[in-house]
C-alpha positions in Angstrom: 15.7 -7.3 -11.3 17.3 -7.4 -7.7 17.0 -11.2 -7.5 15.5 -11.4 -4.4 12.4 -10.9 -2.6 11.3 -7.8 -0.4 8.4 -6.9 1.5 6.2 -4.4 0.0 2.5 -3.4 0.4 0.1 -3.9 -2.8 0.7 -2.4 -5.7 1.6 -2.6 -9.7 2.3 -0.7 -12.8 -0.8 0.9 -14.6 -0.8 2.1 -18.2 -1.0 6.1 -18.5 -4.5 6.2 -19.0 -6.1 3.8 -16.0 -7.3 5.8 -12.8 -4.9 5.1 -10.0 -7.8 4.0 -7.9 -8.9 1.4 -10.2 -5.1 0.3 -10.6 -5.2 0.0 -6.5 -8.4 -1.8 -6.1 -7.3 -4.8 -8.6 -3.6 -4.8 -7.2 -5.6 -5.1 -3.6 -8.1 -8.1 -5.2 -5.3 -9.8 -7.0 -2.7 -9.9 -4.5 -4.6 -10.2 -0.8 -8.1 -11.1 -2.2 -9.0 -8.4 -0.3 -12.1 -5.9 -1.6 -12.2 -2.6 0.3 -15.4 -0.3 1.2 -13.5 2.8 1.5 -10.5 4.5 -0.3 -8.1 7.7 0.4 -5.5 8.7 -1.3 -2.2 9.6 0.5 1.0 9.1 -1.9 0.3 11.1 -5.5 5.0 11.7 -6.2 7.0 12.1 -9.1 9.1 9.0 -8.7 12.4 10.5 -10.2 11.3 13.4 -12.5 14.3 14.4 -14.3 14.4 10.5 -15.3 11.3 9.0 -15.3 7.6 9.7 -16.2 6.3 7.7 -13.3 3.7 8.5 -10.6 3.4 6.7 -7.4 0.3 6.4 -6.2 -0.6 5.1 -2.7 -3.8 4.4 -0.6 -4.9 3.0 2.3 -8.1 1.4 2.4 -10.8 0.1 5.0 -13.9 -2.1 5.5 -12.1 -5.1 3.9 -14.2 -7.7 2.9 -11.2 -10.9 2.7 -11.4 -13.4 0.2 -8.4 -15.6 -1.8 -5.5 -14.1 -3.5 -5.3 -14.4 -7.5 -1.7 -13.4 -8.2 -0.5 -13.5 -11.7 1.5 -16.7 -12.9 4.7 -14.7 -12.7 4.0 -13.5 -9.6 5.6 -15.1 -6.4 3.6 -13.8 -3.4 3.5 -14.6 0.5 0.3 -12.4 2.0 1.4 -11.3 5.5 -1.3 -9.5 7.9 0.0 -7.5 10.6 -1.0 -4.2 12.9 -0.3 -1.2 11.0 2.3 -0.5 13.7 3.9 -3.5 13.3 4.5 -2.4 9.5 5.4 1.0 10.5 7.9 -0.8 12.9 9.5 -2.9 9.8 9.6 0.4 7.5 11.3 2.7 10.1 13.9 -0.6 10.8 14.6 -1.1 7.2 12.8 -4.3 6.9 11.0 -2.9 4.7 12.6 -1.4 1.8 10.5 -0.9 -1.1 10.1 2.8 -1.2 6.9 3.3 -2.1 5.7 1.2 0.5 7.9 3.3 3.0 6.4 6.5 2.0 2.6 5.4 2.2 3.0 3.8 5.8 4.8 7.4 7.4 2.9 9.5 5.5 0.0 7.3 6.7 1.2 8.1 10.2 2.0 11.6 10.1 -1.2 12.0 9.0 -3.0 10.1 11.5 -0.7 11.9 14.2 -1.5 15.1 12.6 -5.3 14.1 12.8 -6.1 14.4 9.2 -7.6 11.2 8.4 -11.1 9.7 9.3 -11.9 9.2 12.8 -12.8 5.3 12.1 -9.6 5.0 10.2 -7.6 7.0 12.9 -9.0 3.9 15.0 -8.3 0.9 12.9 -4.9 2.3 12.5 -4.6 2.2 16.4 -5.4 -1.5 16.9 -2.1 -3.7 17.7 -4.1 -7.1 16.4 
């Protein structure tokens, strides 16, 4: 729609009946490759209620086992791996712009700052490579 290409974390549409978690895990395996041990939800919004019926769901998932991307033929995908701050970093500058993504990575820190995720996630989070 905008004609132009933005950096965004994985994600897609889901019809009204698929779990959100199932929705994540295939976005994950068809854009990255990537399979993922564990799964938490952070983001469950209203994207704009008075307008639209649609949810935003976002997690963050560890214990990644990689493998190679499968996008869809009308996708157009470049797979960049950085530190989570790094990420953070490109939201908080406005490299990032996709909101979704936005909201996932601060939440993701407020709640690592606030110590309410796992301690082995907490740690992952922390690691600059």
């Amino acid at each position: 729609v905008l004609d132009t290409y933005s950096w965004e974390l994985p994600g897609g549409g889901a019809a009204i009946n698929q779990s959100g978690l199932n929705v994540a895990q295939s976005e994950l395996l068809e854009e990255t490759g990537i399979e993922a041990r564990n799964w938490l939800l952070i983001l469950n919004a209203f994207v704009a209620p008075g307008t639209l019926d649609e949810i935003s769901r976002g997690y963050v998932a560890w214990g990644l086992k990689y493998g190679e991307p499968r996008p869809g033929s009308d996708e157009q995908l470049q797979v960049r791996r950085l530190p989570f701050c790094d990420a953070l970093e490109m939201a908080l500058r406005g490299e990032i712009q996709h909101v979704s993504s936005v909201a996932l990575l601060t939440s993701v820190e407020i709640m690592r700052y606030q110590g309410q995720l796992p301690d082995e996630l907490s740690e992952l989070l922390m690691r600059t490579n």
